[in-house]
PDB file of N, CA, C and O in Angstrom, chain B, residues numbered from 101:
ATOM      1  N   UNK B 101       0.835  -1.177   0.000  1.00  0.00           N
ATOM      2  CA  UNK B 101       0.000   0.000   0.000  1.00  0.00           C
ATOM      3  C   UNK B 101       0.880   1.240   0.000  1.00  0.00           C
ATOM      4  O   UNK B 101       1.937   1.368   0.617  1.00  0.00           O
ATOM      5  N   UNK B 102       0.287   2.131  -0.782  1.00  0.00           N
ATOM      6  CA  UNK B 102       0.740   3.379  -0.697  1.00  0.00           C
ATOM      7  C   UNK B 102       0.807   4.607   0.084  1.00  0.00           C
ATOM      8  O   UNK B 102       0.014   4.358   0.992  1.00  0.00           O
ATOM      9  N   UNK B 103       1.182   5.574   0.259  1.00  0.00           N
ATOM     10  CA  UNK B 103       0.703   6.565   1.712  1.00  0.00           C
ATOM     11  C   UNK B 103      -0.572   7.018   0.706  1.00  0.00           C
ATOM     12  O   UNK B 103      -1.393   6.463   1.437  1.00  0.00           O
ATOM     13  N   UNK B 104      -1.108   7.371   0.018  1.00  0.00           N
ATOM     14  CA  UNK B 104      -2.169   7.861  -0.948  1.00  0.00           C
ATOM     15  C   UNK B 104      -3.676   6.862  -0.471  1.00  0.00           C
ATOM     16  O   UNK B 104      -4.816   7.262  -0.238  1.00  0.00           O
ATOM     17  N   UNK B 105      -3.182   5.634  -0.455  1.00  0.00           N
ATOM     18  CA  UNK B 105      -4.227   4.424  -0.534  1.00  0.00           C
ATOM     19  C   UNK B 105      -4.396   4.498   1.118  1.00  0.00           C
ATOM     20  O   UNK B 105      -5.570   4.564   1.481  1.00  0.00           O
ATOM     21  N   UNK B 106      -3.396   4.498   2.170  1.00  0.00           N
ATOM     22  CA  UNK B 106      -3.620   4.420   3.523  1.00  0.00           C
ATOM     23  C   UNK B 106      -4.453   5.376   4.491  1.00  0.00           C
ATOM     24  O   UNK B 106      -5.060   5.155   5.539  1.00  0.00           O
ATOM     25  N   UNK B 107      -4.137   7.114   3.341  1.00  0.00           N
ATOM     26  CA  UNK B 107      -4.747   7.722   3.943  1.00  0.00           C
ATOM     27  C   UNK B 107      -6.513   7.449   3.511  1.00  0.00           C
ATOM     28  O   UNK B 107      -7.490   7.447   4.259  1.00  0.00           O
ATOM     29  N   UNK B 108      -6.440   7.261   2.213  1.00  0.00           N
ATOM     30  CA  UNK B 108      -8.093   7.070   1.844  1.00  0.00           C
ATOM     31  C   UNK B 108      -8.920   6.120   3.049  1.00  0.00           C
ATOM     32  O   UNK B 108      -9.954   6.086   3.717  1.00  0.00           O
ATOM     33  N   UNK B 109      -7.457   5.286   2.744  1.00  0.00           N
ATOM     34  CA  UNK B 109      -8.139   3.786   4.472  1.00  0.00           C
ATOM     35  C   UNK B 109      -8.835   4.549   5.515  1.00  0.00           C
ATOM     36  O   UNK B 109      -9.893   4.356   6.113  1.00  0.00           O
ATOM     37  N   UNK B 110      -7.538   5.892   5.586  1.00  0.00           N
ATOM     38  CA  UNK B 110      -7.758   5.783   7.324  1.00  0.00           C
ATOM     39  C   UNK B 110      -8.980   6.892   6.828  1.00  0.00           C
ATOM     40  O   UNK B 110     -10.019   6.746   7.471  1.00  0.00           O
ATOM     41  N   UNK B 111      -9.002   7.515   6.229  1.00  0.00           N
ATOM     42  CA  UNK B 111     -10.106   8.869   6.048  1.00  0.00           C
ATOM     43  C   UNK B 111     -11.971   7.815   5.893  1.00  0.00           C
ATOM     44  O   UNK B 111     -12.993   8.106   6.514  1.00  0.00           O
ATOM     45  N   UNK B 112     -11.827   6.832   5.039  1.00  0.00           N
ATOM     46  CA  UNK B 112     -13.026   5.359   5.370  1.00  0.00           C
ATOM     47  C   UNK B 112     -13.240   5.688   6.316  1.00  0.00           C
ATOM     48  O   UNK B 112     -14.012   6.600   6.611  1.00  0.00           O
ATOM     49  N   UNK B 113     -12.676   5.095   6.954  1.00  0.00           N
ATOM     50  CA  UNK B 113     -12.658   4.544   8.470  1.00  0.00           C
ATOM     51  C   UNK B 113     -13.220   5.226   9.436  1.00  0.00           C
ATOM     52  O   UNK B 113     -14.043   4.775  10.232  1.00  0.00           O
ATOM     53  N   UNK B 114     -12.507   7.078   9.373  1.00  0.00           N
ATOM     54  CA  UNK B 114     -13.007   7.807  10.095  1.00  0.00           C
ATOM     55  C   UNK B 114     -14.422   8.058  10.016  1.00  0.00           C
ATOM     56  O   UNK B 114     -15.197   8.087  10.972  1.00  0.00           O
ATOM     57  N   UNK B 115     -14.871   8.352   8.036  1.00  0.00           N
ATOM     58  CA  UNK B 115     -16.601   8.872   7.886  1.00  0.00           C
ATOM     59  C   UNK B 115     -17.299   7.711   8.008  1.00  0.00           C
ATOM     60  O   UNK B 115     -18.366   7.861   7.413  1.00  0.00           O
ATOM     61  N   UNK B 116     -17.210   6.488   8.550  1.00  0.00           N
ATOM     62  CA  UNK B 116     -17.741   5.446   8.393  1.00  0.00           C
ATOM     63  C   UNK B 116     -18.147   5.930   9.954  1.00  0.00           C
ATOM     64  O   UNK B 116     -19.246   6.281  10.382  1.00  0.00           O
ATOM     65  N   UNK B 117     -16.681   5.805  10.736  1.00  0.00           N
ATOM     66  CA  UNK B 117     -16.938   5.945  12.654  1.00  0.00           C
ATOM     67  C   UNK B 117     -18.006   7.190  12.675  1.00  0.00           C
ATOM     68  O   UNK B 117     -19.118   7.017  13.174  1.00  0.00           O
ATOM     69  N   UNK B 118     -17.657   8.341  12.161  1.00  0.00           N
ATOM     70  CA  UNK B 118     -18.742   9.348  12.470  1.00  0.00           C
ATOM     71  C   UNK B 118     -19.847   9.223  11.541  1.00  0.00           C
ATOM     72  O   UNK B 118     -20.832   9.919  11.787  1.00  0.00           O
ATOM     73  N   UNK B 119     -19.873   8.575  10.665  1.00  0.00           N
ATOM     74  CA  UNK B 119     -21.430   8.129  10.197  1.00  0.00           C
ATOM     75  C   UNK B 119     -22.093   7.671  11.700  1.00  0.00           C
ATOM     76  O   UNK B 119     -22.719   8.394  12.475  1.00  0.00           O
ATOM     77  N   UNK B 120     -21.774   6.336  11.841  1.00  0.00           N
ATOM     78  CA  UNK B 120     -21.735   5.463  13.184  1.00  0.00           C
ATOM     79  C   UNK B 120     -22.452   6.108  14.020  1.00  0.00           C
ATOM     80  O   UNK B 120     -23.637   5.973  14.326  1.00  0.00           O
ATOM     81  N   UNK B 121     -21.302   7.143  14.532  1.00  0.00           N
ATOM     82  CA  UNK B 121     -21.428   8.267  15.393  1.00  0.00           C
ATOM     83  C   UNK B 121     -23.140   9.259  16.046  1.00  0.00           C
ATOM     84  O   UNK B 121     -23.685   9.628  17.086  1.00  0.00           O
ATOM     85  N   UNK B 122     -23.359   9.264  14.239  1.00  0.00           N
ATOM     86  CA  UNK B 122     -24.586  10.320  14.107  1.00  0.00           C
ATOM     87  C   UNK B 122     -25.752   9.450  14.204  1.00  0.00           C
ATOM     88  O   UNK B 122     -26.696   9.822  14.902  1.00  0.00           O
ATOM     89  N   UNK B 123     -25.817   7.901  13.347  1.00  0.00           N
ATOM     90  CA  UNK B 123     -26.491   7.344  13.771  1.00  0.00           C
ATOM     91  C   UNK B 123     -27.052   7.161  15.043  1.00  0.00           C
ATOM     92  O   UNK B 123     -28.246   7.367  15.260  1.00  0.00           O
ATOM     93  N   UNK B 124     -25.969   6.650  16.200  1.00  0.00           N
ATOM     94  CA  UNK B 124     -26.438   6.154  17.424  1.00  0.00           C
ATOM     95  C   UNK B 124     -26.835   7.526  17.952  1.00  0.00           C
ATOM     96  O   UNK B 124     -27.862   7.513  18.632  1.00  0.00           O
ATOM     97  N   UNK B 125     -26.295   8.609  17.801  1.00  0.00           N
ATOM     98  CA  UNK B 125     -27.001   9.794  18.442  1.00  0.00           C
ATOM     99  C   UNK B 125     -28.654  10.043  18.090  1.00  0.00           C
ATOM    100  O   UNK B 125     -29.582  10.444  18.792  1.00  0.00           O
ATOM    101  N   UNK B 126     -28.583   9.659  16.821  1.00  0.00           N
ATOM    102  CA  UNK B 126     -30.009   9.977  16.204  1.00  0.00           C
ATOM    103  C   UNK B 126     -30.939   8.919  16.989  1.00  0.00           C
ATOM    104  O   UNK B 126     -31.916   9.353  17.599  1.00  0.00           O
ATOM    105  N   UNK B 127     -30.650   7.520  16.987  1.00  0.00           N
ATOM    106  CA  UNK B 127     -31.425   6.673  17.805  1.00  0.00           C
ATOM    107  C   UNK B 127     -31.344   7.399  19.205  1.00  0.00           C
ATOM    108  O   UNK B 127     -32.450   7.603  19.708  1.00  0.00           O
ATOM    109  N   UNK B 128     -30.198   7.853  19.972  1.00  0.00           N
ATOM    110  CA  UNK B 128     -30.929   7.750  21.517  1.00  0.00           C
ATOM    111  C   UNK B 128     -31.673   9.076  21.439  1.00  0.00           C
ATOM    112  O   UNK B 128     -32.667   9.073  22.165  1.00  0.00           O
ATOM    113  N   UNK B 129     -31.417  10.567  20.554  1.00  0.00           N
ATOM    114  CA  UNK B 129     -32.584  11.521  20.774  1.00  0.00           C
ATOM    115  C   UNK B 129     -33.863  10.916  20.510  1.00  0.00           C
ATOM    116  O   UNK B 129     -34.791  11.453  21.114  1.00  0.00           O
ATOM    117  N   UNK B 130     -34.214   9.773  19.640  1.00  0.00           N
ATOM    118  CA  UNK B 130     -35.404   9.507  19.254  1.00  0.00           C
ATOM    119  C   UNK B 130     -35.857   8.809  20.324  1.00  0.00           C
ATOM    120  O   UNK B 130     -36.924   9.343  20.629  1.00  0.00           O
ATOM    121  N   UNK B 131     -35.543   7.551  21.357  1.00  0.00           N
ATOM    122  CA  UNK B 131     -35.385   7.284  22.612  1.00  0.00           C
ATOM    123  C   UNK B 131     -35.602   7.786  23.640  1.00  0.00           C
ATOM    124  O   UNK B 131     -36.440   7.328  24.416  1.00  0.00           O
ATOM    125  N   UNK B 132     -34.678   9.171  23.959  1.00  0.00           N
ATOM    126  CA  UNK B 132     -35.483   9.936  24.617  1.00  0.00           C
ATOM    127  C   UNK B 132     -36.276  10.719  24.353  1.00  0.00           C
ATOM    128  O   UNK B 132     -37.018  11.062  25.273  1.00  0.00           O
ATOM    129  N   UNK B 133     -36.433  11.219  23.265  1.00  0.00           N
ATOM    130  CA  UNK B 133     -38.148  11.488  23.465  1.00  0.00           C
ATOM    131  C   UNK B 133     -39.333  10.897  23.032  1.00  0.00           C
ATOM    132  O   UNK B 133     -40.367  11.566  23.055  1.00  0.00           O
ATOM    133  N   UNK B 134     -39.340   9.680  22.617  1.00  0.00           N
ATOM    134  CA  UNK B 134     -40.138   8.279  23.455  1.00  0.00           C
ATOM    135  C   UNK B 134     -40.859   8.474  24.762  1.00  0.00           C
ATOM    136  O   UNK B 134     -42.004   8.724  25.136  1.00  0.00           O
ATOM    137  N   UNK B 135     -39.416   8.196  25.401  1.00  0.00           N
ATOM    138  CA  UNK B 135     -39.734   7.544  26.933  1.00  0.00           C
ATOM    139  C   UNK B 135     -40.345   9.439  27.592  1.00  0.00           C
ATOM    140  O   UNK B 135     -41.057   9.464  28.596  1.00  0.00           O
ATOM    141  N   UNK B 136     -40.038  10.507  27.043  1.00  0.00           N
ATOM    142  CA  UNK B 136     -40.260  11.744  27.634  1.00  0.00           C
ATOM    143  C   UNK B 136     -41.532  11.478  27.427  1.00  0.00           C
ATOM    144  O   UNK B 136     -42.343  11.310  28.337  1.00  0.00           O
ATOM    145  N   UNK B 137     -41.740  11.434  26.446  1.00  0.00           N
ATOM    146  CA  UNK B 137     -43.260  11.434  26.083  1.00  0.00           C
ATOM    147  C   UNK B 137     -44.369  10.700  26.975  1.00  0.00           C
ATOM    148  O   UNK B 137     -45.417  11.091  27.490  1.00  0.00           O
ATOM    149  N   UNK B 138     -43.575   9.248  26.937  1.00  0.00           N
ATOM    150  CA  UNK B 138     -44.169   8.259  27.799  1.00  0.00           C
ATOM    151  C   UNK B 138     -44.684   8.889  29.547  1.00  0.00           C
ATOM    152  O   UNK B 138     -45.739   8.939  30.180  1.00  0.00           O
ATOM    153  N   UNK B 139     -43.162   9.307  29.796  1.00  0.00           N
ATOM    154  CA  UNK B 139     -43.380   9.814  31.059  1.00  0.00           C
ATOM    155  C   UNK B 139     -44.323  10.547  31.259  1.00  0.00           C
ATOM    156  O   UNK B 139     -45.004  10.315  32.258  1.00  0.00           O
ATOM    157  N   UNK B 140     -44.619  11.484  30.532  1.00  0.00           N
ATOM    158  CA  UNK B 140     -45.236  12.678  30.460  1.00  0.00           C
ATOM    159  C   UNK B 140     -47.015  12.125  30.736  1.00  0.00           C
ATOM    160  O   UNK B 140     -47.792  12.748  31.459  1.00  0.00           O
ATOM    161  N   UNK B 141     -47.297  11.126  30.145  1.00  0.00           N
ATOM    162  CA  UNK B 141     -47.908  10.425  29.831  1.00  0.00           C
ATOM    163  C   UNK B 141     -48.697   9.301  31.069  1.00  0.00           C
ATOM    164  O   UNK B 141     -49.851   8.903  31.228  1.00  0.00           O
ATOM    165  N   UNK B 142     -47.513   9.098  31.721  1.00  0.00           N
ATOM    166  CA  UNK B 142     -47.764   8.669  32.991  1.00  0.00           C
ATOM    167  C   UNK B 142     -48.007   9.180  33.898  1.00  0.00           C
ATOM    168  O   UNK B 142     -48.680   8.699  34.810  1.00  0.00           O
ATOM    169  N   UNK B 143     -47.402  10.545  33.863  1.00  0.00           N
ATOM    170  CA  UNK B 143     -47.481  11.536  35.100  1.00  0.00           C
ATOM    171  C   UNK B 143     -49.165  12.060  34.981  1.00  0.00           C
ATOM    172  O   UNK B 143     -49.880  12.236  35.968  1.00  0.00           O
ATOM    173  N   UNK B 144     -49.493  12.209  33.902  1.00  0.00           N
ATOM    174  CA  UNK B 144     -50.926  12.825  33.491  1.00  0.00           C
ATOM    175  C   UNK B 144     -51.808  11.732  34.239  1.00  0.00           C
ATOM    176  O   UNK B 144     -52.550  12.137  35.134  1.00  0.00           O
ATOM    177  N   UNK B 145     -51.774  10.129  33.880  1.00  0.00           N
ATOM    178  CA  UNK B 145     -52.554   9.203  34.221  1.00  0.00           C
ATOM    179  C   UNK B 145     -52.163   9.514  35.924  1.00  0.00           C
ATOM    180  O   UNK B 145     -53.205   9.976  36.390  1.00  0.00           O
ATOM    181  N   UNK B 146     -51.221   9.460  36.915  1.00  0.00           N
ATOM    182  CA  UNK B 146     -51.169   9.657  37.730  1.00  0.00           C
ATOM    183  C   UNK B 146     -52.007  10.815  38.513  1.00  0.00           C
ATOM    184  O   UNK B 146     -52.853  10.795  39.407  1.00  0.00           O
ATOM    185  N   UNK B 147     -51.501  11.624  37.907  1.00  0.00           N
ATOM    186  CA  UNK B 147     -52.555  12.684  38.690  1.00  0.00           C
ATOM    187  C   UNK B 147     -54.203  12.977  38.057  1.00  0.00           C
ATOM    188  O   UNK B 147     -54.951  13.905  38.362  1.00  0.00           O
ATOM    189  N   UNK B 148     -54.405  12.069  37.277  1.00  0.00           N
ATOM    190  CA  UNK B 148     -55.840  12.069  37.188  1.00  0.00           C
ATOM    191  C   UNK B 148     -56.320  10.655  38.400  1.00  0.00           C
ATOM    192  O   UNK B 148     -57.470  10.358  38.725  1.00  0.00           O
ATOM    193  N   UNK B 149     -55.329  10.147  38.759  1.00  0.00           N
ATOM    194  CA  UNK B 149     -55.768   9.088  40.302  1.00  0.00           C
ATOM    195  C   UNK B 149     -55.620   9.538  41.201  1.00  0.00           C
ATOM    196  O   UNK B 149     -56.537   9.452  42.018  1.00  0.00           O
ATOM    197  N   UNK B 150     -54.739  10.063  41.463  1.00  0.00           N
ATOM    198  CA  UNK B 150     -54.780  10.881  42.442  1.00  0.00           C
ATOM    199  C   UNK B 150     -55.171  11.811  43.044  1.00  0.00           C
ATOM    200  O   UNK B 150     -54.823  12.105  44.187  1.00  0.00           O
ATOM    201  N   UNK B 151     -56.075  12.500  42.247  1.00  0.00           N
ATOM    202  CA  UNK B 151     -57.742  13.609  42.178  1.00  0.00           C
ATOM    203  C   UNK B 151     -58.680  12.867  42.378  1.00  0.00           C
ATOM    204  O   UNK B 151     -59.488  13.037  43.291  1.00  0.00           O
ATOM    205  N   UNK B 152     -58.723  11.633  41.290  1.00  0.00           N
ATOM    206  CA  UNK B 152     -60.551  10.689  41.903  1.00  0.00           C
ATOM    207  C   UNK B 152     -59.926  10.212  43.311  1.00  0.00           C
ATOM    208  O   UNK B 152     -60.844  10.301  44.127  1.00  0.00           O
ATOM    209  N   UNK B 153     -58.943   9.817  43.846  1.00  0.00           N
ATOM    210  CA  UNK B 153     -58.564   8.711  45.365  1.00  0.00           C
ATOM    211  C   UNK B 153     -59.027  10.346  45.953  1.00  0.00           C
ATOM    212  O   UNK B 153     -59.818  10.254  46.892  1.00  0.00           O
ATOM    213  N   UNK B 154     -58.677  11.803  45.570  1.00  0.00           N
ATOM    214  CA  UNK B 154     -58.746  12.794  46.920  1.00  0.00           C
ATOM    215  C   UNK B 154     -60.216  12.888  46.639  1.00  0.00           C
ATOM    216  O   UNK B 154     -60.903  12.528  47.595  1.00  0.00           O
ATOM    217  N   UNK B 155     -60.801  13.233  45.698  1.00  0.00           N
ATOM    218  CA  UNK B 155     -62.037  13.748  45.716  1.00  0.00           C
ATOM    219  C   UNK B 155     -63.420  12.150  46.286  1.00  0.00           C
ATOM    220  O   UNK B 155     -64.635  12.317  46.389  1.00  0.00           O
ATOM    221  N   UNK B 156     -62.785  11.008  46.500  1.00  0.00           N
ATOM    222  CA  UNK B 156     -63.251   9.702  47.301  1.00  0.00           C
ATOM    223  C   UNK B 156     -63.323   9.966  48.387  1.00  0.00           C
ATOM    224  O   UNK B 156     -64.273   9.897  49.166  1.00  0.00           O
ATOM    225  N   UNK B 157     -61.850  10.441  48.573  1.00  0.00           N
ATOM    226  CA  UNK B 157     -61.334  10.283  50.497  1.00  0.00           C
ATOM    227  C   UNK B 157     -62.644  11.285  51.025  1.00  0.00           C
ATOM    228  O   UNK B 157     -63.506  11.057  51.874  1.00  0.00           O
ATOM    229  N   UNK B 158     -62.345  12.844  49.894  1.00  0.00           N
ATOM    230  CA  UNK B 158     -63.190  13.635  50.745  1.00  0.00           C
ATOM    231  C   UNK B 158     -64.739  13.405  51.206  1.00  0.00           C
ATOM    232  O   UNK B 158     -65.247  13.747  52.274  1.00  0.00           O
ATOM    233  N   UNK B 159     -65.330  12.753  50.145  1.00  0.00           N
ATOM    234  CA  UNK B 159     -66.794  12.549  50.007  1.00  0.00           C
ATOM    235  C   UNK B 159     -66.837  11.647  51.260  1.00  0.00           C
ATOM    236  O   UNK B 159     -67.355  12.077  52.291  1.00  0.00           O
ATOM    237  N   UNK B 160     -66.246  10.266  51.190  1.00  0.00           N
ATOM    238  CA  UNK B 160     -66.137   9.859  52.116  1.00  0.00           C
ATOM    239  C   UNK B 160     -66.353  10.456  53.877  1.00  0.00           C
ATOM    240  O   UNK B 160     -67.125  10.373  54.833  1.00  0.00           O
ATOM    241  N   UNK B 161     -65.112  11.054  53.460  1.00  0.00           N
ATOM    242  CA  UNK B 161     -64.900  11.780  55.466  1.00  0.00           C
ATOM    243  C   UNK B 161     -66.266  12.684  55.234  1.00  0.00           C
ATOM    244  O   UNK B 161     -66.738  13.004  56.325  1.00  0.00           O
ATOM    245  N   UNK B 162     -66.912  13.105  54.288  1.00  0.00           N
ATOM    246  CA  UNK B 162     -67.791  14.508  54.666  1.00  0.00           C
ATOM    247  C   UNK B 162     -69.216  13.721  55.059  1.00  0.00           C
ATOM    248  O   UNK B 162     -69.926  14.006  56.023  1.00  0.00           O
ATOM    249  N   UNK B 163     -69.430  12.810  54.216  1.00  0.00           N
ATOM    250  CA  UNK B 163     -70.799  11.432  54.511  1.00  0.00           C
ATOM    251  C   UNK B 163     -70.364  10.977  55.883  1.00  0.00           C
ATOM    252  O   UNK B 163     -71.302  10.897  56.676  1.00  0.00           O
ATOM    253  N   UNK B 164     -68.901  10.586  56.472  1.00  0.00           N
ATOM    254  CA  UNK B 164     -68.701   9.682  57.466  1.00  0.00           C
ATOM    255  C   UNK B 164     -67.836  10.065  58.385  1.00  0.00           C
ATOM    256  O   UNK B 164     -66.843   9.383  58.640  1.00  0.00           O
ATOM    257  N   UNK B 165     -68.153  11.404  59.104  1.00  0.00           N
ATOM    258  CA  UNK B 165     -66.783  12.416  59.563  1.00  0.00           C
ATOM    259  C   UNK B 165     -66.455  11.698  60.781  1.00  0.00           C
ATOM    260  O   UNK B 165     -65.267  11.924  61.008  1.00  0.00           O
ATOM    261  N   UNK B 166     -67.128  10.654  62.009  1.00  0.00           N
ATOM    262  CA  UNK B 166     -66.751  10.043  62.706  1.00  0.00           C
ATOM    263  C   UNK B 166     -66.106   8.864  62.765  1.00  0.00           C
ATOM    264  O   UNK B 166     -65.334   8.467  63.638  1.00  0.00           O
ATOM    265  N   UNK B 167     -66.532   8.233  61.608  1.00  0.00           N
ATOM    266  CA  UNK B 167     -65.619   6.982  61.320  1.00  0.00           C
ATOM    267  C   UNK B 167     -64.264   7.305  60.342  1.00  0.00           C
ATOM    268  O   UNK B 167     -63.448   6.419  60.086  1.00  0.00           O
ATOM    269  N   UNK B 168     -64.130   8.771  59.804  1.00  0.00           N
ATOM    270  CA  UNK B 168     -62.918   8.781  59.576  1.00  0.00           C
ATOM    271  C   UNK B 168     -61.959   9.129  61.023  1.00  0.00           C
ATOM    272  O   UNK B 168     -60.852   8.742  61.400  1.00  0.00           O
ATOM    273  N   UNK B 169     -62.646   9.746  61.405  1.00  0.00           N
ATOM    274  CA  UNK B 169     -61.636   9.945  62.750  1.00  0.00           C
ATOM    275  C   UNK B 169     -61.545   9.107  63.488  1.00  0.00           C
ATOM    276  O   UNK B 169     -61.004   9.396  64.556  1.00  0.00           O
ATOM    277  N   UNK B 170     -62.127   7.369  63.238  1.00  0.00           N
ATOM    278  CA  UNK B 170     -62.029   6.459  63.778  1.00  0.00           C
ATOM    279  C   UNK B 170     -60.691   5.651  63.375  1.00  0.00           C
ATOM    280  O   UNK B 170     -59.875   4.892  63.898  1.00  0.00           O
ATOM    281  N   UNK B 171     -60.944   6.242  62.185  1.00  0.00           N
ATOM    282  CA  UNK B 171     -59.970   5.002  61.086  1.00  0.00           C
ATOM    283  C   UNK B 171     -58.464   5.702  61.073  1.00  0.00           C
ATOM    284  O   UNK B 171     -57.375   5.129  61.053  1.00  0.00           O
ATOM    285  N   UNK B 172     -58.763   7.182  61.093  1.00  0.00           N
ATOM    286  CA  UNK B 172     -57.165   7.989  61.131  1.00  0.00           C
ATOM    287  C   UNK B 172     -56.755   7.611  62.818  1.00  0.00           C
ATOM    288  O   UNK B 172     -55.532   7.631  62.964  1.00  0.00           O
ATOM    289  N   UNK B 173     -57.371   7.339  63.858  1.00  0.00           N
ATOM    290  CA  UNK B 173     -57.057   7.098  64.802  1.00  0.00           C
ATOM    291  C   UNK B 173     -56.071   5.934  65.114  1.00  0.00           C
ATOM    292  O   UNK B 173     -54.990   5.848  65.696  1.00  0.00           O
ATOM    293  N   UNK B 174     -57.173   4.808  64.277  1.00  0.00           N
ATOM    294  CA  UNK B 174     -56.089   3.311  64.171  1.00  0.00           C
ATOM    295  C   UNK B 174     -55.126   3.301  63.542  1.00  0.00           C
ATOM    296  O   UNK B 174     -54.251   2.477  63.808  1.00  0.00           O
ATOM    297  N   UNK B 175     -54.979   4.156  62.565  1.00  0.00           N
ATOM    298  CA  UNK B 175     -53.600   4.179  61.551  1.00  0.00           C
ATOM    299  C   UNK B 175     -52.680   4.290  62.393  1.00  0.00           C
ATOM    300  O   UNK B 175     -51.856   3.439  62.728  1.00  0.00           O
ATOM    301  N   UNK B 176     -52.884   5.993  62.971  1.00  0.00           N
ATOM    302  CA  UNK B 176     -51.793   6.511  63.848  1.00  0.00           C
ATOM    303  C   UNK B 176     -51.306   5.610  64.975  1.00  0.00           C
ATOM    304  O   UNK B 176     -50.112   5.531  65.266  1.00  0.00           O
ATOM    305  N   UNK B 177     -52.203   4.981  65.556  1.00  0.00           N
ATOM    306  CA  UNK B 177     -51.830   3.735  66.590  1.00  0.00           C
ATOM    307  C   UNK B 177     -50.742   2.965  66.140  1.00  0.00           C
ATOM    308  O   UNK B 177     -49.594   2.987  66.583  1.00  0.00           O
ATOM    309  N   UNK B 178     -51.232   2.229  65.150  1.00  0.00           N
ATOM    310  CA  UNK B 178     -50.410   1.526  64.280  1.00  0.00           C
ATOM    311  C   UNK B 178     -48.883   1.862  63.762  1.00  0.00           C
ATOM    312  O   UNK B 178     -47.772   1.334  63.807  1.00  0.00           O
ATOM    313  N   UNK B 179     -49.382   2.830  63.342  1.00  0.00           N
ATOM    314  CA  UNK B 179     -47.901   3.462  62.857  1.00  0.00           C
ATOM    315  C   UNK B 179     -47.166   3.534  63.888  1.00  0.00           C
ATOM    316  O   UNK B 179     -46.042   3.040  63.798  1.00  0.00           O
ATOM    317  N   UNK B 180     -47.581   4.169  65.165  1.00  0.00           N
ATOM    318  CA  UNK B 180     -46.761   4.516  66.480  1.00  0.00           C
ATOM    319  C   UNK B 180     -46.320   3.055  66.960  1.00  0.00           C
ATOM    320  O   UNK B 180     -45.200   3.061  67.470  1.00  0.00           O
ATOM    321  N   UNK B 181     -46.894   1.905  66.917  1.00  0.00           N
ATOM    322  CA  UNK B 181     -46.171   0.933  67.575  1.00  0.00           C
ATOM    323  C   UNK B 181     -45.298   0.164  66.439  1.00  0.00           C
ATOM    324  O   UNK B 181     -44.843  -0.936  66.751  1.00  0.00           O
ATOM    325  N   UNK B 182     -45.130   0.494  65.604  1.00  0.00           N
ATOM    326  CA  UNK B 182     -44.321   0.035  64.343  1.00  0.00           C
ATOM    327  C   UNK B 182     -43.471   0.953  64.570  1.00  0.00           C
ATOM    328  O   UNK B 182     -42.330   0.555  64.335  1.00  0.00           O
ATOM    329  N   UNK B 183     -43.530   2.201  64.989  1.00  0.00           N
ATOM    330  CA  UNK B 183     -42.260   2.606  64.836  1.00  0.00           C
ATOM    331  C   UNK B 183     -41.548   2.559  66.175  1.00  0.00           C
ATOM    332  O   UNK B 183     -40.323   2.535  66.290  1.00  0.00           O
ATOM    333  N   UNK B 184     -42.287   2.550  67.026  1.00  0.00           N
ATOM    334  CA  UNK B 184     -41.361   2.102  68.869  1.00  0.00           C
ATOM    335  C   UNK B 184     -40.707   0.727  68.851  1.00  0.00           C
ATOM    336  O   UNK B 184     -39.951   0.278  69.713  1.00  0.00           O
ATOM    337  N   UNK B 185     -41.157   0.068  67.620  1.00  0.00           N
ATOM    338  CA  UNK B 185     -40.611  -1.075  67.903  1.00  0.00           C
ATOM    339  C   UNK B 185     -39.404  -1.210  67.501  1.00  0.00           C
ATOM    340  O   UNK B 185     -38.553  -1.661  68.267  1.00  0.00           O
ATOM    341  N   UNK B 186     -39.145  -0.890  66.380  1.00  0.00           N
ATOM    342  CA  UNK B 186     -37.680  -0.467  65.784  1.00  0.00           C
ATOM    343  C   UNK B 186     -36.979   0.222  66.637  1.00  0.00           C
ATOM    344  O   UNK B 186     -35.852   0.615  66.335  1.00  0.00           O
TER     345      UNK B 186
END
């Protein structure tokens, strides 16, 4: 081989690696914004449960204001001897 033919090699080689290069970049931006999306996506489904569980709890305690203060009572019990025990 010639220095003429080696450099063409090595100059290949290089636009091949940064072809490479741009590729895998192009896959993980597309990747992350996938999964952004996704997230985004989840977070929405989340806080639409987490509005019907508050707007439950409330109806609940407002129909049953003594038996919630029955039931927050036992929690706290609970919790307190779970944590003295440790």
């Amino acid at each position: 081989m010639n220095t003429e033919q080696v450099r063409n090699f090595g100059n290949n080689g290089v636009d091949a690696a940064v072809d490479g290069i741009e590729s895998a970049a192009h896959h993980m931006e597309n990747a992350f914004a996938r999964s952004k999306e996704q997230l985004e996506a989840l977070q929405e489904k989340a806080l639409e449960v987490s509005k019907a569980a508050c707007e439950t709890t409330d109806k609940y305690v407002r129909d049953n204001p003594w038996q919630a203060v029955g039931i927050a009572a036992a929690v706290g019990l609970v919790a307190g001897l779970v944590i003295r025990r440790r």
